[in-house]
Structures are given as structure tokens and as C-alpha cells.
C-alpha positions in Angstrom: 60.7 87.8 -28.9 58.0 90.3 -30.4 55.1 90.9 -28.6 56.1 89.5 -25.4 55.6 91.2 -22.4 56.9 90.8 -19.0 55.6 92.9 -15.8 58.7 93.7 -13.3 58.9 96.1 -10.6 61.8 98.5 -9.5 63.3 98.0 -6.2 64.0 100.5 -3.5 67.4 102.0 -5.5 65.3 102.1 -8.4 66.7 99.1 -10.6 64.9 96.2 -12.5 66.0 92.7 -13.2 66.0 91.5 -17.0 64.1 88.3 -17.0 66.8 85.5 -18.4 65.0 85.0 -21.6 65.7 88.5 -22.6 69.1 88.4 -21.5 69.9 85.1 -23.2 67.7 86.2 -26.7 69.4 89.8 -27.1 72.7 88.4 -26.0 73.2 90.9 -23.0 74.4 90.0 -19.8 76.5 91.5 -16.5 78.9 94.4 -17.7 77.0 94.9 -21.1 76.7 98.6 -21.5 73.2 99.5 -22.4 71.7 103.1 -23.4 68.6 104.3 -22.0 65.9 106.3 -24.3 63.2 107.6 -23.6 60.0 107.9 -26.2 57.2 110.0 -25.2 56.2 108.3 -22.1 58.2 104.5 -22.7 61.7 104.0 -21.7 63.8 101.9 -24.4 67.0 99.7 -23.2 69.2 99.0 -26.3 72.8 97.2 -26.2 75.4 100.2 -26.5 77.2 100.0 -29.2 79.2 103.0 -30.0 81.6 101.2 -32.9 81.5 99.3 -36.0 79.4 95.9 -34.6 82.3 94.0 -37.3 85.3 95.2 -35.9 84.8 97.9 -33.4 86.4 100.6 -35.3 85.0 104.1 -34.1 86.2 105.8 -37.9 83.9 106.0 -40.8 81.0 104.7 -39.7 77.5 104.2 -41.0 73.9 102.5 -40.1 72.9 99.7 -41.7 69.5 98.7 -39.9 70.3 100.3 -36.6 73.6 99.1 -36.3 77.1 101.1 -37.0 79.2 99.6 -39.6 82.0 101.1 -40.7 83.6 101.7 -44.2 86.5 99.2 -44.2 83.7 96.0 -43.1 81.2 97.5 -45.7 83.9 97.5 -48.2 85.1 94.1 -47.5 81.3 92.6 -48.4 
């Protein structure tokens, strides 16, 4: 999905609507926890994902390419 841009506009409680395409490409949906960043003047949505992505252990973990993985699931590759 790089370089594609969709214009939406917050309601009145101050929320936006994820077109389905982003939802459906990035595999998030209702109840998907999502952190919000903010980047000089841009606000970044990313999945929250506090544990290891293989197993959700929260103990030893490390980031391979923006995602936790912990030492037991690095181990077993």
C-alpha cells in the first residue's frame, strides 16, 4: 500500500474511519489496539503490539524490523 493516500475527515467526537482497504491490507479491525505517535507535525497509527509477534511472550524481547520477538522464537529459527 505505499504511496497511497486517502483524504478522511474527523467527526464531531473527533474520530476517523479507516477506509476497508487499509483495514483488510494491515490486518486490523474492531478491538485491535493501535498506538498513536506523533512525528513533528504527522500523526502515525501502528498495530500495538506490546509482545513477542510469535508467541506473545512479554520476557526477553528484541526488534527485528520493528517488530518484538522474543529470545525463545529467535532461538527456535
Amino acid at each position: 500500500m505505499e504511496g497511497t493516500s486517502i483524504v478522511r475527515c474527523l467527526d464531531q467526537l473527533g474520530r476517523i474511519c479507516l477506509p476497508s482497504e487499509y483495514k483488510e491490507t494491515l490486518d486490523v479491525g474492531a478491538g485491535t489496539p493501535l498506538a498513536i505517535l506523533t512525528e513533528d507535525e504527522n500523526i502515525i497509527l501502528q498495530k500495538y503490539e506490546p509482545g513477542c509477534v510469535i508467541c506473545g511472550s512479554l520476557y526477553g524481547l528484541k526488534n527485528f524490523k520493528g517488530k518484538n520477538v522474543c529470545s525463545k522464537c529467535i532461538s527456535d529459527f
